[in-house]
C-alpha positions in Angstrom: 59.1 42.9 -47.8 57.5 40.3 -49.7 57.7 36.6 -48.8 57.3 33.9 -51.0 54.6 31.4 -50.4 56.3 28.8 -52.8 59.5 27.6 -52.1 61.8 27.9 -55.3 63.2 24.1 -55.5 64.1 24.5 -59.7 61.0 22.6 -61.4 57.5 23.0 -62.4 55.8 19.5 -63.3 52.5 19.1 -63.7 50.5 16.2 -62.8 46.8 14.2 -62.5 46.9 11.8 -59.1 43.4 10.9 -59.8 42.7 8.2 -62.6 41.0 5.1 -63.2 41.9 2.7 -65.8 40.2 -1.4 -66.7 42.0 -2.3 -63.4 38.8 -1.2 -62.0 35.6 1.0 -63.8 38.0 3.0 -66.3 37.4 2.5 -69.9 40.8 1.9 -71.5 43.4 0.0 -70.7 46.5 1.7 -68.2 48.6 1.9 -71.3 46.1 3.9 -73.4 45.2 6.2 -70.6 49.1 6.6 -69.4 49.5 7.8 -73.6 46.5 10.0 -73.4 48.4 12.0 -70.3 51.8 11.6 -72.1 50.9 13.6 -75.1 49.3 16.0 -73.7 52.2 17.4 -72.0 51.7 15.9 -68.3 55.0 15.0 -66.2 53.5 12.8 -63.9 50.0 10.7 -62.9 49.2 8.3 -60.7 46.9 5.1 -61.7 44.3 5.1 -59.4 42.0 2.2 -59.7 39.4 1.2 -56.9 40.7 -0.9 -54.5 43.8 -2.5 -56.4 46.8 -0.6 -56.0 48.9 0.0 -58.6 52.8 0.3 -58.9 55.8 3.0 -59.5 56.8 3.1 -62.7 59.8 5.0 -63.5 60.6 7.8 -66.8 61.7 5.7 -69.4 61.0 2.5 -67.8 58.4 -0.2 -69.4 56.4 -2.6 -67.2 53.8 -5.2 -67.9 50.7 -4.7 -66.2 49.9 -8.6 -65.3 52.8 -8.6 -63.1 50.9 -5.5 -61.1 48.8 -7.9 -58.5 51.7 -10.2 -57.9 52.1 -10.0 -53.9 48.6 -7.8 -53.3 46.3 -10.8 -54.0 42.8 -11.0 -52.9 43.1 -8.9 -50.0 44.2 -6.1 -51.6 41.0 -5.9 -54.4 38.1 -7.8 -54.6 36.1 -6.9 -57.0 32.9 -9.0 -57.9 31.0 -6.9 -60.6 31.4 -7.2 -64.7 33.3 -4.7 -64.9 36.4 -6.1 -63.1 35.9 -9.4 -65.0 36.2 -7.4 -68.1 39.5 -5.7 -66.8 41.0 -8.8 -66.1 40.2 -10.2 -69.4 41.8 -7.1 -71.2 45.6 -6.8 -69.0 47.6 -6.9 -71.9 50.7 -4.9 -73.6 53.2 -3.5 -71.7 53.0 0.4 -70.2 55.8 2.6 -71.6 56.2 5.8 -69.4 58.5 7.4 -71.6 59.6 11.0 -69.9 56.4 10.5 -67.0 56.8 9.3 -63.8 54.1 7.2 -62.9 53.3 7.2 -59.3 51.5 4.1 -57.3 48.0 5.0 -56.3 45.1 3.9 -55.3 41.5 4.7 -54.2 40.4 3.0 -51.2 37.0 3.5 -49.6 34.8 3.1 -46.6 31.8 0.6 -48.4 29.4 3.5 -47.8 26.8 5.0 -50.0 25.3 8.1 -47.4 22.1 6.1 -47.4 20.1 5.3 -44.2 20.1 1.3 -45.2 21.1 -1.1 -42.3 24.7 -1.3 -42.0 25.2 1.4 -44.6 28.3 3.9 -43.4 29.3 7.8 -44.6 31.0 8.1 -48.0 35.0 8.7 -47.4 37.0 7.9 -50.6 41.0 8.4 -50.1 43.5 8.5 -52.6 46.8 6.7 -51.3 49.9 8.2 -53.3 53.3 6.9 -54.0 53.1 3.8 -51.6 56.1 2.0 -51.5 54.4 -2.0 -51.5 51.7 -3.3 -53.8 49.6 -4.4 -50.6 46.3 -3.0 -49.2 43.6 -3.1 -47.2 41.5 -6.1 -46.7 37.6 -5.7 -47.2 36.9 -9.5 -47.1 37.8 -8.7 -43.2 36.6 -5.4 -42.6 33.9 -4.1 -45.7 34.0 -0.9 -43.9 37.6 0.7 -42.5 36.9 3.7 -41.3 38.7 7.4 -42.5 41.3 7.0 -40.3 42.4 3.7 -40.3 42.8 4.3 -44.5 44.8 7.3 -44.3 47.2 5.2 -41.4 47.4 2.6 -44.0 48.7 4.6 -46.7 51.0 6.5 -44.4 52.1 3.5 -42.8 53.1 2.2 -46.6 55.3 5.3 -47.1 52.3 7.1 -49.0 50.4 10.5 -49.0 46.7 11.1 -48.5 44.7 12.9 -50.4 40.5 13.6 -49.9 38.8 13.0 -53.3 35.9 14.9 -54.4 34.5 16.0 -50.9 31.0 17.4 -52.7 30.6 14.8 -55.1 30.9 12.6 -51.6 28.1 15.1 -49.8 30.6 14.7 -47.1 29.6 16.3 -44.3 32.0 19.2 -43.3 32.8 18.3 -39.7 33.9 14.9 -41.3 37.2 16.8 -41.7 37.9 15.8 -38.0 37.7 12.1 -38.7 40.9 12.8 -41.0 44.3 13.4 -39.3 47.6 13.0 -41.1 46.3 13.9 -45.1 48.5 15.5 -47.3 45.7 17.8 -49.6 42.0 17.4 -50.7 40.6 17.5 -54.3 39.0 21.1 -54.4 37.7 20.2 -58.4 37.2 17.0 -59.8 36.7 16.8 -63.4 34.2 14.1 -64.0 32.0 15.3 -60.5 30.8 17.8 -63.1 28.6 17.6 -66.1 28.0 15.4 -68.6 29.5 12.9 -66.4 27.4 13.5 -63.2 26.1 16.2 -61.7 27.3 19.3 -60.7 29.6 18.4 -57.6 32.5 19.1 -59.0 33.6 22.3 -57.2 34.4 21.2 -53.5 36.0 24.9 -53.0 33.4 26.0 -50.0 34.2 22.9 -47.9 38.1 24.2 -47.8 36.6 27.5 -46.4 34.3 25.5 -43.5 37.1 24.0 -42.8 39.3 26.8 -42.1 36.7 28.7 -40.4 34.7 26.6 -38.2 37.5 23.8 -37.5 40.6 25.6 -37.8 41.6 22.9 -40.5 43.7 24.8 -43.7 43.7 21.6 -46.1 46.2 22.4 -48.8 44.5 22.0 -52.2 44.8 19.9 -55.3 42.4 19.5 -58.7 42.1 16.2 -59.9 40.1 14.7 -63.4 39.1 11.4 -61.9 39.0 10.4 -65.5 37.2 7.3 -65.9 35.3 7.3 -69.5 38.2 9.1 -71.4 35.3 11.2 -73.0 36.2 14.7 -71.9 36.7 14.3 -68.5 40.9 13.8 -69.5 43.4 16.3 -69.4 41.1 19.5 -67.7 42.6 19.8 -63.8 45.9 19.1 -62.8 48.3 19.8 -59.9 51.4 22.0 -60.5 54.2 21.0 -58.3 57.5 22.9 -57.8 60.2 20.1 -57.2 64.0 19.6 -57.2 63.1 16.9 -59.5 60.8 14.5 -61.3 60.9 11.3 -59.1 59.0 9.7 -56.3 60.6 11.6 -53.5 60.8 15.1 -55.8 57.3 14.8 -56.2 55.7 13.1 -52.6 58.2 15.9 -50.5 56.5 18.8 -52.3 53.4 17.5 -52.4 53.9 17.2 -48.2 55.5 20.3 -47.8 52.1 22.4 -50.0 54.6 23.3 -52.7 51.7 23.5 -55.5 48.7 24.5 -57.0 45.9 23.5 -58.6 44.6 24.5 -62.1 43.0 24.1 -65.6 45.0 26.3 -67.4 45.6 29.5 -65.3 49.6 29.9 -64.1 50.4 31.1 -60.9 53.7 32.7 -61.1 54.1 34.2 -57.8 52.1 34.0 -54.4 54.1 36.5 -51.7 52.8 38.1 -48.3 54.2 41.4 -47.4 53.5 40.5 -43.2 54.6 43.9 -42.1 51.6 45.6 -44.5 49.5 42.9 -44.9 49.4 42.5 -48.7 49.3 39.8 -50.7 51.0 39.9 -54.0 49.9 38.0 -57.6 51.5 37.2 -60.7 50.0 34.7 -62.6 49.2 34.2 -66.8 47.8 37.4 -68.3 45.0 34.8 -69.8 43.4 35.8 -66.4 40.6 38.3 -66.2 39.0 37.8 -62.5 41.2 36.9 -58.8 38.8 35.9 -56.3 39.8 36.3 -52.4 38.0 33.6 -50.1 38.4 34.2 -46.4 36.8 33.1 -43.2 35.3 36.8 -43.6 31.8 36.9 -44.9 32.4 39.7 -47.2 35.4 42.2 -47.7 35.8 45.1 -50.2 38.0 43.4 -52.2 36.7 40.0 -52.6 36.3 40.2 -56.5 38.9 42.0 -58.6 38.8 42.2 -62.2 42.7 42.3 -63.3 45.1 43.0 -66.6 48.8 42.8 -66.7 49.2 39.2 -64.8 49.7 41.0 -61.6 47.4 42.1 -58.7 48.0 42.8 -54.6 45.2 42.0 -52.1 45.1 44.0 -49.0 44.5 41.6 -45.8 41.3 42.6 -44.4 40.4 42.9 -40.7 39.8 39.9 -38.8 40.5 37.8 -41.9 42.6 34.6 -40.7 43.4 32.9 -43.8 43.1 33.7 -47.4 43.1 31.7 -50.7 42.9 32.7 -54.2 40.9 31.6 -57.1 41.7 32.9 -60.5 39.7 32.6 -63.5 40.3 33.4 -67.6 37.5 34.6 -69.8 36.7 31.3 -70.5 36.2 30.4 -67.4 38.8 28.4 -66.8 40.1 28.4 -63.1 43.3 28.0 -60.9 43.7 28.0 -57.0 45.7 28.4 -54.0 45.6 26.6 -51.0 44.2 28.3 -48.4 47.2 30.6 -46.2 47.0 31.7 -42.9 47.7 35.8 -42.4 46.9 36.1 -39.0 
């Protein structure tokens, strides 16, 4: 008997928690990007910028970015290069989310650069979700918080998590157990990848380390990071199944791994049959290829080329957890998070 790895709770809505706007190093202005997102079909984003949270706004509600900062002052963004001047000298016009729920966000950081430079620290950047206060950390005081003490901020402001862009970050995978208490990691992020940089865009090997050498299943999302607005817009999203399209809809099945990630791939269906030890597939018939990752090395059926939108994977021997990666002729992707079958 098959059980479901997604719990039915009515909705699909697809979202991009990873975005930066002129509030920090994004090219346009949060209204421009928010329309961007809103025609092409997304339900919900999150405004992202470095350092300077921004605020919840609901579906249909209109809000003027100026009064963003009121409250978070200095201590929650300090930014000193041109680019912030710039943003500051183009806050104007009023954000319109129409039918999208904009969650807060942020991306706060630990001031490092992975360089061997006095005083330099490891790279750890950490995406704070759906906080419920427009306050932050202060890097006048401390230039350098470390992993934990961001994640226990966000949390503490009734946020979620999330790692971005582990590779892009050359984070070093034993880093994982300087992170207690996030909600998901980025296992793609769009502009990690080229033109944009280089090719550090697929973080999917560090969710298999994890599982396997530190026990550590980190449910998965894909993110754009869209900062240029030049085709690194619209490619990965999260699908989240919710009762519905609101901060606590979204942020409860976010926390409970009630998603997936993707660039255009659906995932229907994701069951285990426990007693036999099969996993069962049903996804878009666009896809051509379903890729098994494990903690095992190499099984049989690691790479399956599939028709119909429907495939089962037979657990192999000693594997622990699984996690699926699917991919359309075009290669186009969507994932799992990783699921333990032992």
């Amino acid at each position: 008997m098959f059980q479901s790895v997604f719990e039915n709770r009515g909705n699909w809505y697809k979202g991009n928690l990873h975005m930066h706007t002129t509030r920090s190093d994004g090219r346009l202005h949060p209204r421009d990007a928010v329309e961007i997102y809103r025609k092409s079909g997304y339900d919900f984003i999150a405004l992202t910028d470095h350092r300077r949270p921004s605020v919840m706004i609901e579906p249909g509600e209109r809000r003027d970015p100026d009064d963003w900062d009121k409250g978070a002052g200095q201590t929650a963004h300090e930014m000193t290069s041109s680019v912030s001047k710039a943003a500051t000298e183009n806050e104007d016009g009023i954000v319109d989310a129409g039918r999208m729920l904009i969650l807060s966000g942020v991306e706060w950081d630990t001031g490092g650069a992975n360089t061997k430079a006095p005083g330099d620290v490891l790279t750890y950047h950490i995406l704070g979700i759906g906080m419920t206060s427009n306050q932050g950390l202060n890097y006048r005081e401390n230039p350098h918080p470390a992993p934990q003490e961001i994640v226990d901020a966000i949390r503490a402001d009734g946020g979620i998590a999330i790692l971005a862009h582990p590779a892009w970050s050359v984070m070093d995978p034993k880093g994982i157990l300087n992170l207690n208490g996030i909600t998901a990691a980025e296992i793609y992020n769009s502009v990690s990848d080229l033109p944009f940089n280089g090719q550090r865009a697929d973080s999917s090997a560090w969710f298999d380390i994890w599982g396997t050498n530190y026990d550590r299943l980190i449910p998965a999302v894909a993110s754009d990071d869209a900062h240029g607005y030049e085709g690194d817009q619209c490619c990965s999203y999260t699908m989240v199944n919710a009762a519905e399209l609101s901060r606590d809809g979204i942020l409860d099945a976010l926390q409970a791994g009630n998603f997936y990630a993707s660039q255009k791939p659906v995932i229907h269906e994701m069951a285990i049959d426990w007693e036999r030890g099969i996993v069962h597939l049903e996804f878009s018939e666009d896809v051509m290829t379903v890729v098994f990752y494990s903690n095992h090395i190499w099984v049989p059926q690691r790479v399956t080329q599939v028709k119909g939108g429907r495939m089962d994977y037979q657990i192999a021997p000693g594997e622990f957890f699984v996690r699926a990666e699917l991919i359309t002729r075009d290669g186009r992707k969507a994932w799992t998070s990783p699921v333990r079958v032992d």
